[in-house]
C-alpha positions as CSV (number, residue, x, y, z in Angstrom):
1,X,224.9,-80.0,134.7
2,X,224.9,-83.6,136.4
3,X,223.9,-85.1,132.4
4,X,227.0,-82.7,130.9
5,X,229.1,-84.4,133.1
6,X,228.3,-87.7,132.6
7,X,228.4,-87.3,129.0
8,X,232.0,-85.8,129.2
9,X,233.0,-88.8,131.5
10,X,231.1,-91.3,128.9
11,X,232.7,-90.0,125.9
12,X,236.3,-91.8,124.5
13,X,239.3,-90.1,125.8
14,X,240.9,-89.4,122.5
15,X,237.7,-87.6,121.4
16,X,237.9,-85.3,124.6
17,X,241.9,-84.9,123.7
18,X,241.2,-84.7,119.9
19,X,238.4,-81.6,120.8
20,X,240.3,-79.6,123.1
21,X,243.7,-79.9,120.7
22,X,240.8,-77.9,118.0
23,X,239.8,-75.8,120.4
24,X,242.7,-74.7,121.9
25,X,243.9,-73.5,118.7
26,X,241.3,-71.6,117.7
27,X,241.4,-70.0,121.5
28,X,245.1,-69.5,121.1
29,X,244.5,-67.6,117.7
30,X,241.9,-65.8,118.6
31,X,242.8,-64.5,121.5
32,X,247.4,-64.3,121.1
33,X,248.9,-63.8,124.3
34,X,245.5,-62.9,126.7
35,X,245.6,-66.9,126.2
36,X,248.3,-66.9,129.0
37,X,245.4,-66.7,131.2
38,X,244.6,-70.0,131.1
39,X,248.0,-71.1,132.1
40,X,247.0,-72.4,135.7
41,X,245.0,-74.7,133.8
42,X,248.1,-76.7,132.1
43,X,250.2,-76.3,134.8
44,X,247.8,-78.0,137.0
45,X,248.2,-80.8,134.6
46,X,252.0,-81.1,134.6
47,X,251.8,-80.8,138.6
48,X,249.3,-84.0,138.3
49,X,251.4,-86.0,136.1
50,X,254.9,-85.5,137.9
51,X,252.9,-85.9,141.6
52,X,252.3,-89.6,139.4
53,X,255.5,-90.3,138.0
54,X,257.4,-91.5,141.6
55,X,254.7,-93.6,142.5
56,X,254.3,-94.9,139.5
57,X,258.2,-95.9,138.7
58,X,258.7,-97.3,142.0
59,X,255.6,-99.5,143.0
60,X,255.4,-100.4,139.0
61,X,259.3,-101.5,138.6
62,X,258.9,-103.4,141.8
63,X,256.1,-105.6,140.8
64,X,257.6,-106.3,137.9
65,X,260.5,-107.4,139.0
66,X,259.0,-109.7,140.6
67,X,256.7,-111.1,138.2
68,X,260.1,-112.5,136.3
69,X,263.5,-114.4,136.7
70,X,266.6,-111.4,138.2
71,X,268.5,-113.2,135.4
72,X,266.0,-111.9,132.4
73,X,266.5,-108.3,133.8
74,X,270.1,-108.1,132.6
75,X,269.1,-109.5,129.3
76,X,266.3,-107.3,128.8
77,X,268.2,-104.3,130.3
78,X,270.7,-105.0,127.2
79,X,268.4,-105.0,124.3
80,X,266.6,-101.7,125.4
81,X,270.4,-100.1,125.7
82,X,271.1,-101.5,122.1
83,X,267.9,-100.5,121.2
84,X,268.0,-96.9,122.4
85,X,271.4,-96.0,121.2
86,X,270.8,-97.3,117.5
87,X,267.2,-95.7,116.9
88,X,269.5,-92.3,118.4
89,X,272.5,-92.8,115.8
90,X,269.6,-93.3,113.3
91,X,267.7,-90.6,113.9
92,X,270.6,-88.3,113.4
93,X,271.3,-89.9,109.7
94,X,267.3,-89.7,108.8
95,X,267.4,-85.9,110.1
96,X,271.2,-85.4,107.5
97,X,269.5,-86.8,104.8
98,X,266.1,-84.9,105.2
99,X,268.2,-81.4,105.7
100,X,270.5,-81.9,103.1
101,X,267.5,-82.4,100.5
102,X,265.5,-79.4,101.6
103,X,268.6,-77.3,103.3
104,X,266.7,-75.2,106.0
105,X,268.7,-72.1,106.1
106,X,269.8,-71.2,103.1
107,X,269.5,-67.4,102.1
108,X,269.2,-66.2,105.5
109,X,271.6,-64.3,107.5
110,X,272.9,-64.2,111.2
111,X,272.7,-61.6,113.6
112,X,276.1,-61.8,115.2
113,X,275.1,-59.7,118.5
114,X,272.6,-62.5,119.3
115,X,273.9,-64.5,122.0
116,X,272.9,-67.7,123.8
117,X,274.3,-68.7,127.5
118,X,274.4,-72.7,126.9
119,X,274.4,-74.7,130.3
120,X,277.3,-76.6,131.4
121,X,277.5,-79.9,130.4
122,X,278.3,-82.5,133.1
123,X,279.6,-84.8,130.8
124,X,279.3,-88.6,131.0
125,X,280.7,-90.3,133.9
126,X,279.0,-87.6,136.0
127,X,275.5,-89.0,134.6
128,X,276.9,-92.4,135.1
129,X,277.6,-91.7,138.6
130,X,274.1,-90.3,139.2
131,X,272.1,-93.3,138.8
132,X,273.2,-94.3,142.2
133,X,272.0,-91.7,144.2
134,X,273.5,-90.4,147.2
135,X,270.5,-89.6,149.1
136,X,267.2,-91.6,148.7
137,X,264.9,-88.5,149.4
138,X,267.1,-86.2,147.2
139,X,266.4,-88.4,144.1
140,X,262.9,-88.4,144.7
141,X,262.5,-84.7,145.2
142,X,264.9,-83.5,142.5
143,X,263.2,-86.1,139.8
144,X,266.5,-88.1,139.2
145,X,264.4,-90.7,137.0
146,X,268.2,-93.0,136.6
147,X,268.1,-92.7,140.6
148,X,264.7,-93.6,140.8
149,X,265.1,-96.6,138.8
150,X,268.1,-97.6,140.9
151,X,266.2,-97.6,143.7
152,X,263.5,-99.4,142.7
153,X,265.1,-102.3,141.1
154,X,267.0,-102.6,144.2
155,X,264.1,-102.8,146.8
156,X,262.3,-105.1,143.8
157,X,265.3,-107.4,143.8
158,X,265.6,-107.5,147.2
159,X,261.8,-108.2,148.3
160,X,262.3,-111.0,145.2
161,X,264.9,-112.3,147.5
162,X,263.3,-111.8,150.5
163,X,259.9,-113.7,149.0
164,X,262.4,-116.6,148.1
165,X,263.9,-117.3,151.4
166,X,262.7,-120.1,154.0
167,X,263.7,-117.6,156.8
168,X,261.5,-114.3,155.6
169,X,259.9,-115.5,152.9
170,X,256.7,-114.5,155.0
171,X,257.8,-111.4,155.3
172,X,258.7,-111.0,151.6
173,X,255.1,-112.1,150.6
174,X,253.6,-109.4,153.0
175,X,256.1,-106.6,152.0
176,X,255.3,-107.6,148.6
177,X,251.1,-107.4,148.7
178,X,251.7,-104.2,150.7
179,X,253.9,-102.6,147.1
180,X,251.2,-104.6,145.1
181,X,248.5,-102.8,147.1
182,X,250.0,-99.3,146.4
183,X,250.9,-100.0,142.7
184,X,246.9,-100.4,142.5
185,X,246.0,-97.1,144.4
186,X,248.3,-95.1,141.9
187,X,246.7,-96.8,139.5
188,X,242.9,-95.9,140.8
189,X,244.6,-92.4,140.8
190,X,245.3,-92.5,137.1
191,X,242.4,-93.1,136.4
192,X,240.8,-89.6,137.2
193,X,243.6,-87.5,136.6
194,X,243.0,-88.9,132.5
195,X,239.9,-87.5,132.7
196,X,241.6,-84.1,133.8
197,X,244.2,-84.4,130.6
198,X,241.7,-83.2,127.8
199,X,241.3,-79.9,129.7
200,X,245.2,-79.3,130.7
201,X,245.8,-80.1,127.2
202,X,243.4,-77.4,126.1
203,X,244.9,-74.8,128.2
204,X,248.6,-75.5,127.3
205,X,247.8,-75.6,123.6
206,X,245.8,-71.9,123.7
207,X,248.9,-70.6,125.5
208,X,251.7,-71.8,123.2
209,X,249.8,-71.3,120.2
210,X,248.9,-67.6,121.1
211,X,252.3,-66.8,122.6
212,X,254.2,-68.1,119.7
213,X,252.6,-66.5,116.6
214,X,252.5,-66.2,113.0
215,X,256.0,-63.9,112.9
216,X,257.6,-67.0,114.3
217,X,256.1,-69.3,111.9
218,X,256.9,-67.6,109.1
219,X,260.1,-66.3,109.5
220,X,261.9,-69.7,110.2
221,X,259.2,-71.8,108.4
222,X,261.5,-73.6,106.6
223,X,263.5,-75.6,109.5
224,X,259.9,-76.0,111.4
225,X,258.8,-78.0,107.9
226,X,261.7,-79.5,107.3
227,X,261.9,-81.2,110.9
228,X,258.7,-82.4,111.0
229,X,259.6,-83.9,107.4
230,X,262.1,-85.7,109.0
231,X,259.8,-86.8,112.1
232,X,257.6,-88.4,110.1
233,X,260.2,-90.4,108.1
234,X,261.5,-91.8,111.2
235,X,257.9,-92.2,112.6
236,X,257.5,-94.2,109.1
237,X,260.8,-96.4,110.1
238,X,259.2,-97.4,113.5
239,X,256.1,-98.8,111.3
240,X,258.3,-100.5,109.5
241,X,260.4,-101.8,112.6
242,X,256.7,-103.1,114.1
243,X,255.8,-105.0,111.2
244,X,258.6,-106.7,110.8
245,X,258.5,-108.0,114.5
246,X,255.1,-108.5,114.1
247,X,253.9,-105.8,116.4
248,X,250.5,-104.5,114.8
249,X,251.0,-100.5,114.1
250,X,247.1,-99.8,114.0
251,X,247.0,-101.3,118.0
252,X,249.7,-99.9,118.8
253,X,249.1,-96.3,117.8
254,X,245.0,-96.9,119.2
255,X,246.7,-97.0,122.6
256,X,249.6,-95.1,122.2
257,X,248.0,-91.6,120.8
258,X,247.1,-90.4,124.6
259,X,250.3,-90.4,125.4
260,X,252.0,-89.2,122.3
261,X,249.9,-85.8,122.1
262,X,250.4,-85.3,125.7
263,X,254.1,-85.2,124.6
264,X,252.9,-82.9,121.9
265,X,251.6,-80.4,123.7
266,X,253.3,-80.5,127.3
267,X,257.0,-81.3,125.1
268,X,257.9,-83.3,128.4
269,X,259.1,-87.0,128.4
270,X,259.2,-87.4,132.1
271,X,256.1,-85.5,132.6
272,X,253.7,-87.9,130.5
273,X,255.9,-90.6,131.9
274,X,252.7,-91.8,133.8
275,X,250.3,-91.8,130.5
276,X,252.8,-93.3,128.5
277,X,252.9,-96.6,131.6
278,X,249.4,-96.3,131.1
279,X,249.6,-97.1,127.3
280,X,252.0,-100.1,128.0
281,X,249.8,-101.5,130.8
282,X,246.9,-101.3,127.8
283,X,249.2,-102.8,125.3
284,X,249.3,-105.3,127.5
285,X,253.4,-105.3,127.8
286,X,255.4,-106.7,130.0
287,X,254.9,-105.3,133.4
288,X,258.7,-105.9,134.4
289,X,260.1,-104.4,130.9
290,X,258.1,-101.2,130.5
291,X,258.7,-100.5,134.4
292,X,262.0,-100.3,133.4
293,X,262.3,-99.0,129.8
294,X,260.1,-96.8,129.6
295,X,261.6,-94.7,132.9
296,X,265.1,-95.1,131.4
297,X,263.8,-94.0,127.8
298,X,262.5,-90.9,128.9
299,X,265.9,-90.0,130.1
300,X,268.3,-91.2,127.5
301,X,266.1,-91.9,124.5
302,X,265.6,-89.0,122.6
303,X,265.2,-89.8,118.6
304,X,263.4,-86.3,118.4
305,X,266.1,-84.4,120.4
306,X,268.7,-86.7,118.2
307,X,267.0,-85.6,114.6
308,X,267.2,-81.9,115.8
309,X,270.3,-82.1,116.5
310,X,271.0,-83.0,113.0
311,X,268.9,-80.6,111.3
312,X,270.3,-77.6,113.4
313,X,274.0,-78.4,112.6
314,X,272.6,-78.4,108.9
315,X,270.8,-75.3,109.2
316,X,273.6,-73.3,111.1
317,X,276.0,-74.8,108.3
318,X,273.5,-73.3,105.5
319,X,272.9,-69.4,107.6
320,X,277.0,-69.0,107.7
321,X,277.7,-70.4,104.2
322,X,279.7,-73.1,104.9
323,X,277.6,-75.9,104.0
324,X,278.8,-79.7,106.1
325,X,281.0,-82.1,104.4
326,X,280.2,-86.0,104.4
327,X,283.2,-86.5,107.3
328,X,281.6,-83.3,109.2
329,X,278.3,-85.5,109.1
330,X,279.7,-88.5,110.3
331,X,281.2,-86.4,113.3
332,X,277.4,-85.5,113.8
333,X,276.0,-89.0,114.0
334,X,279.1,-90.1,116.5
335,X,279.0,-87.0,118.9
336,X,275.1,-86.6,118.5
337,X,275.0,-90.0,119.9
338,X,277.1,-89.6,122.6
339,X,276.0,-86.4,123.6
340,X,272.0,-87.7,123.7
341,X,272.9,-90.3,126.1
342,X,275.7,-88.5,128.1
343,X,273.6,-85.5,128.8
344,X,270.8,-87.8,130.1
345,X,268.4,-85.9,132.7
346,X,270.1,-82.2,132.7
347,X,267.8,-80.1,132.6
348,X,268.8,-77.9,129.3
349,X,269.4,-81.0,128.1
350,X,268.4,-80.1,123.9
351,X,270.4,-77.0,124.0
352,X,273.5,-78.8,125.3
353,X,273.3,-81.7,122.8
354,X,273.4,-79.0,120.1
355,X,276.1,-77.1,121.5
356,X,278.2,-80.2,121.8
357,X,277.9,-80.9,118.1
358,X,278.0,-77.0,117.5
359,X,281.6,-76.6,119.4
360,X,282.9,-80.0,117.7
361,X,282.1,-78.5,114.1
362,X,283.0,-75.0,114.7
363,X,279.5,-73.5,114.0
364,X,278.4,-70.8,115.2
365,X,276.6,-70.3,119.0
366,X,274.4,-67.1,117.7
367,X,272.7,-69.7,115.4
368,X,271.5,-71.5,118.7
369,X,269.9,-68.4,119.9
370,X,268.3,-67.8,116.7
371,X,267.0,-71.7,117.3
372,X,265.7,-70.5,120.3
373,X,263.1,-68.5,118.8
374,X,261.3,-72.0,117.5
375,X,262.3,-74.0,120.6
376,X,258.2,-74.5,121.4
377,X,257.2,-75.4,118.0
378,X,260.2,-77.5,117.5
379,X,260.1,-78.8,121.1
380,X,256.6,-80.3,120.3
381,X,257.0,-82.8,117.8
382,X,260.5,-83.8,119.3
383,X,258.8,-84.8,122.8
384,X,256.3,-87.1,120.8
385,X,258.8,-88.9,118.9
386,X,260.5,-89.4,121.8
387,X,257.7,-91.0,123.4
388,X,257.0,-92.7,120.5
389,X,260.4,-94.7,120.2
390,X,260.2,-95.6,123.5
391,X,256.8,-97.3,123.6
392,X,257.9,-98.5,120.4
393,X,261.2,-100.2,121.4
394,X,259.5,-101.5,124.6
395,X,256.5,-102.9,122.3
396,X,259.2,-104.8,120.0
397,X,261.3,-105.8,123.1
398,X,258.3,-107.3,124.6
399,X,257.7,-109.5,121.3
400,X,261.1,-110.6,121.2
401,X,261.1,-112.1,125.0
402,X,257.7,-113.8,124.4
403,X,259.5,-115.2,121.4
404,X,262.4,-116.4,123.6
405,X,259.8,-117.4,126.2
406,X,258.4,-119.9,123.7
């Protein structure tokens, strides 16, 4: 038993991941929804993850911050905004043009007694407003990623400050190594709860893959193809971003895969939050730019939320009949946009985005449920783009201040 182990723990972490992706499939098909057994399994693995991500975003940000000048923060905090929102407005025209050549939708019909409660969106200054959180432990224990970033680069500027000071710079230097200490503890943590990922991943994959189906598959096999067309395209346009910065793809995608099919399978941006730090600490980024960007990406960057978007306006144009015109489109791209960024953190966060842009055009809500009914399958390869643009962004980011370093 002792030799098993040892071989598991020897072998490469994308092996163990690549194995129990195979063999929860085959466990999920064999066995449909029994699978849900082994649900205790993944959820243990999300539990692990998010017990990480505090931690993590605090002790990780802090350093950081004050391993560079407070001035570069603003700078860099600019170029990942810029960043975010045009890879977001992009996404939504590469997931138009990919519906409109394969128009998901046509020929089928709508069930008009379907109907879909859509959460209330909080709109944008009330997200705004949340970053600063009212209560310290309330951010922390509702998740509030924005808040937690807040918080962080506060006590991080602060203890800069502190460490700079003839008067407490003492104190700054001790509070500092203490944070330092901590960010190397979570780290030491990581480091066994990868080795736990392989068999969470296993158990999530059964259970989705048997709860979901064939029916599913095949009855709105169309959109699922034609989405995951359109994710690759704009997985293809990152390449092409990487190369032209000079960011090598093959490197980046040897350290970013963990990560990525984490996404996959657990469709949670926050929740492989901690893998996907792990993946920039390998890529050797910038400690104080992916303590920062990659928190704030997993809340408002969502390229995969932002092509679905697209391609559900275009599909619930195509079930009604009423196919979008170019200036409907171009309402899609704007309020997409907006809506990815300004419903940042709600939870419900997908349906709302598509309700926005749903409302705005007059289509239909009864095509949301019957969107619904694909949310897992769809929900998959959205999460991994998601963490995808964000590790790329930071990657190219990174590049760009070494270049401005030089």
């Amino acid at each position: 038993m002792k030799a098993i182990w040892n071989k598991y723990l020897e072998a490469s972490l994308i092996m163990k991941i690549t194995i129990a992706l195979i063999l929860g499939v085959i466990t999920g098909i064999l066995f449909g929804q029994d699978a849900e057994v082994l649900s205790p399994f993944g959820d243990l693995l999300l539990r692990l993850l998010k017990f990480l991500i505090i931690p993590l975003i605090l002790f990780t940000l802090i350093v950081g911050v004050n391993q560079t000048k407070i001035g570069n923060l603003g700078k860099m905090g600019g170029k990942v905004f810029l960043y975010y929102t045009f890879t977001s407005a992009l996404a939504i025209v590469v997931g138009l043009i990919v519906a409109s050549i394969f128009n998901p939708g046509t020929g089928m019909t709508l069930d008009t007694a379907e109907a879909f409660e859509v959460p209330d969106d909080p709109g944008f200054i009330s997200v705004l407003l949340n970053i600063v959180p009212d209560n310290i432990i309330t951010a922390f224990g509702e998740l509030n990623l924005l808040g937690i970033i807040f918080t962080a680069l506060s006590f991080g500027i602060a203890i800069s400050w502190l460490r700079s000071s003839k008067e407490f710079g003492e104190l700054g230097e001790h509070v500092y190594k203490v944070v330092e200490g901590l960010n190397e503890a979570t780290l030491a943590i990581m480091k066994v709860v990868l080795q736990y990922v392989p068999i969470g991943i296993f158990a999530i994959i059964a259970e989705t893959v048997g709860n979901q189906g064939m029916d599913t598959l095949t009855s709105l096999g169309n959109m699922i193809v034609v989405l995951y067309i359109a994710l690759l395209v704009h997985v293809a346009i990152y390449i092409l971003l990487m190369i032209l910065f000079k960011v090598s793809p093959g490197r980046f995608f040897t350290h970013a895969r963990t990560p990525i099919i984490t996404a996959f399978v657990s469709q949670s941006s926050s929740g492989t939050l901690p893998l996907t730090l792990n993946a920039a600490k390998d890529l050797g980024l910038s400690k104080s730019l992916y303590g920062f960007s990659l928190p704030l990406g997993a809340t408002i960057n969502m390229d995969g939320a932002a092509i679905r978007i697209a391609i559900s306006a275009v599909f619930a144009a195509n079930v009604i009949g009423d196919p979008l015109s170019f200036s409907e489109m171009l309402q899609v791209v704007v309020i997409g946009t907006l809506a990815s960024i300004g419903t940042a953190g709600v939870p419900g966060a997908g349906i709302i985005m598509i309700a926005t842009v749903f409302v705005q055009l007059g289509l239909p809500m009864e095509a949301v449920a019957l969107l619904t009914a694909i949310d897992a399958l769809i929900g998959m390869g959205c999460t991994a783009l998601n963490v995808t643009g964000d590790l790329v962004g930071t990657s190219i980011i990174d590049k760009t201040e070494n270049r401005d370093a030089r």
